[in-house]
C-alpha positions in Angstrom: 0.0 0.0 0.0 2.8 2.5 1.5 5.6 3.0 -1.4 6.7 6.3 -0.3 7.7 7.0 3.2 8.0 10.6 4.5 9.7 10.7 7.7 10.1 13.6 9.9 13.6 14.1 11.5 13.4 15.1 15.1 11.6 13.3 17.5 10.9 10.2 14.9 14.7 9.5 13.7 16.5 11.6 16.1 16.4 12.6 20.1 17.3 16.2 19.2 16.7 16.9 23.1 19.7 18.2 24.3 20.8 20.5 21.2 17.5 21.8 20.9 16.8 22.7 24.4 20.2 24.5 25.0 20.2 26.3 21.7 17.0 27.8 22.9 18.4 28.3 26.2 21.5 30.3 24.6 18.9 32.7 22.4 16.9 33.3 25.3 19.8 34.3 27.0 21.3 36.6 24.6 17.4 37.9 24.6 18.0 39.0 28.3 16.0 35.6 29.8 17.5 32.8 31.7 16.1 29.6 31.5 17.3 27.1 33.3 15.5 24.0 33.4 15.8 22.2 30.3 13.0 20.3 30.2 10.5 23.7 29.5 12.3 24.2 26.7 11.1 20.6 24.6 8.0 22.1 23.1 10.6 23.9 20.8 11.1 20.3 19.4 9.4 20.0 16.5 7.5 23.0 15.1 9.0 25.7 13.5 10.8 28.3 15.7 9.4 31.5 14.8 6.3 29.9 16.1 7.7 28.7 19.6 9.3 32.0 20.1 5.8 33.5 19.6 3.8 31.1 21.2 5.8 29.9 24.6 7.7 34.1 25.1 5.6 36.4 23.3 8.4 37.6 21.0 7.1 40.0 18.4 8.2 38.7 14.8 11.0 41.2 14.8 12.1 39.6 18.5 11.3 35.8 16.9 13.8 36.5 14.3 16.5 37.2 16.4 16.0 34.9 18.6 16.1 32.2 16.0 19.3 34.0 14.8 20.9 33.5 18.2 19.8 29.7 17.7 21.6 29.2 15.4 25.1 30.8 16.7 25.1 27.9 19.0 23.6 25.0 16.9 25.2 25.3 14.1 28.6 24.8 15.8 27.6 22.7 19.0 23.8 21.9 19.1 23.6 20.0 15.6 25.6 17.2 17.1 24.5 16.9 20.5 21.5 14.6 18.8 21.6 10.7 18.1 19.9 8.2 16.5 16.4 7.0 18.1 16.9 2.9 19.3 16.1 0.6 15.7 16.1 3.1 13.0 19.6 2.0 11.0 17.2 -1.5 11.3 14.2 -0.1 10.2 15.8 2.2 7.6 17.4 -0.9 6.0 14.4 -3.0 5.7 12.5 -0.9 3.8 14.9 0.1 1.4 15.4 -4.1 1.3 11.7 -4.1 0.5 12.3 -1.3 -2.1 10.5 1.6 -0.8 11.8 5.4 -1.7 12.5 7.1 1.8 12.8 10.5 2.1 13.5 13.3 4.8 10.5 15.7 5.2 11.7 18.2 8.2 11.0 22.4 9.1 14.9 22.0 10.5 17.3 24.1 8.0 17.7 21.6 5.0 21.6 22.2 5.5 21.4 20.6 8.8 19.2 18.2 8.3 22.0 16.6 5.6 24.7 17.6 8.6 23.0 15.1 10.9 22.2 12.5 8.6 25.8 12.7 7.1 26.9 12.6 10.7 25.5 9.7 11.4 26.4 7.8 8.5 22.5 7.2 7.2 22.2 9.8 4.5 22.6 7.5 1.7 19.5 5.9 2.8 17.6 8.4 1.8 16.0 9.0 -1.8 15.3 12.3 -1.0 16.3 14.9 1.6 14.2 17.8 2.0 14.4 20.5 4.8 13.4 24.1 5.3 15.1 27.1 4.5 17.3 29.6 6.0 15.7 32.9 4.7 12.3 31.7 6.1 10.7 31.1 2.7 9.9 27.5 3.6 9.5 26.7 7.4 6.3 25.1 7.8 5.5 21.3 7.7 3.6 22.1 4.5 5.6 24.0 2.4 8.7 21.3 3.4 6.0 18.4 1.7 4.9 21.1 -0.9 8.7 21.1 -2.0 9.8 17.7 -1.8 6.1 17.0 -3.9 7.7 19.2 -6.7 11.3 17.7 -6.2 10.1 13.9 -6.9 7.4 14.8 -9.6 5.3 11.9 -9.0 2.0 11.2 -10.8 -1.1 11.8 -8.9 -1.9 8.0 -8.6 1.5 7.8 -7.1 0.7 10.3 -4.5 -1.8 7.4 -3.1 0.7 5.9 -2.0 2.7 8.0 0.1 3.0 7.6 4.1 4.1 10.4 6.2 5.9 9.3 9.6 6.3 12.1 12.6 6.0 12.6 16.1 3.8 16.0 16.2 0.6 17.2 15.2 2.2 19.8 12.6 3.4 16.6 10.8 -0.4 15.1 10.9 -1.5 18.1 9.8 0.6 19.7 7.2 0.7 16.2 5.5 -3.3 15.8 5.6 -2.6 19.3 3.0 -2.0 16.6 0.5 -4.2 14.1 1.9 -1.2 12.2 3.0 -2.2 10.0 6.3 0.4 9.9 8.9 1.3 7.8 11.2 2.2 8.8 14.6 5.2 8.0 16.8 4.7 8.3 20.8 8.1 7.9 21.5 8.6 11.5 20.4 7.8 15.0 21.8 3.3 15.1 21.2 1.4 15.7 24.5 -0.5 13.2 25.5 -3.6 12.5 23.2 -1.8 15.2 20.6 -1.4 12.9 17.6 -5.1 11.2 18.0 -6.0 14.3 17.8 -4.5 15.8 14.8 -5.9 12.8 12.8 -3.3 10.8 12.6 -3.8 7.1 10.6 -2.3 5.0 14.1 0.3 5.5 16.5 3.3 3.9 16.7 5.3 3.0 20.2 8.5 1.3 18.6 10.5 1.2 15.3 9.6 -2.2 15.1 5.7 -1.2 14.9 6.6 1.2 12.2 8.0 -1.0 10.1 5.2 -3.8 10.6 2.6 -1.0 9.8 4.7 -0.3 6.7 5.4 -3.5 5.3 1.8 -5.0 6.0 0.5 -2.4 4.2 -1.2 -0.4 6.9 -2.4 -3.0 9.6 
């Protein structure tokens, strides 16, 4: 059923926790807040930052962009490797390109580090496809990343049937439902409690090994 499988990159490949968190921490701090409990910071994990500066510390847009500009000071030379792999997904990664799926990279993260951390960990040739957002802001929400990676595979409308998006948060649910893409939902990421069911997604997922089942039988 599932021949294309769009997979989110933080939360469902990667635990981003620790680079995430403290470069947030570090732009809050050159903002003039300290923060220092970690663990406030996760809901940054996931959706695009603009939007988290916005929503969790009221930052104005002007404020949201510098904020993600201090962000990316520190992740770009620290924060993009304090990541790692989630438990089974070299595994799972393998087995469906045994069982010839195309597997591609569908994240809001910067497309240039998106390919740092794949690359980093040795998985990026995997991957069919590799598509991220954008530095200038052009492309930063979950849609417009599936939008472009739509365009960047040119595949027939029948084709499009048989896509699968895979991601741990509701903006993956919903900016893949854009394109009438189901999505199945991972638990072991960053979503609230309940956040996935909510956003529609197809079934949720508790282990790599459940994703691949639910891939390979076709959506059971």
């Amino acid at each position: 059923m599932y021949q294309y499988i769009f997979f989110d990159l933080d939360g469902t490949l990667t635990d981003p926790r620790e680079g995430i968190t403290k470069s947030v921490q570090y732009a809050l701090k050159c903002m003039g807040i300290e923060e220092q409990d970690l663990t406030k910071l996760e809901p940054f994990i996931g959706p695009p930052l603009l939007e988290s500066f916005a929503e969790y510390y009221g930052f104005t847009v002007e404020q949201a962009r510098q904020g993600v500009d201090y962000y990316r000071e520190y992740f770009s030379e620290k924060g993009v490797f304090q990541n790692q792999l989630l438990e089974g997904v070299p595994k799972l990664l393998i087995s469906l390109k045994t069982n010839g799926k195309v597997i591609c990279v569908a994240s809001s993260k910067p497309e240039v580090f998106v390919r740092m951390i794949l690359e980093h960990f040795q998985v990026d040739s995997c991957f069919d496809y590799i598509c991220g957002g954008s530095m200038d802001e052009s492309r930063i929400s979950k849609e417009d990343v599936i939008e472009e990676l739509l365009h960047r595979m040119e595949l027939p409308e029948e084709e499009r049937k048989k896509i699968l998006m895979v991601g741990d948060r509701r903006h993956d649910v919903e900016g893949a439902a854009k394109f009438g893409i189901p999505c199945l939902g991972l638990s072991m990421g960053f979503a609230a409690e309940g956040e996935l069911e909510k956003a529609g997604a197809v079934a949720v997922a508790d282990s790599m090994e459940e994703v691949e089942n639910y891939i390979l039988g076709g959506g059971k």
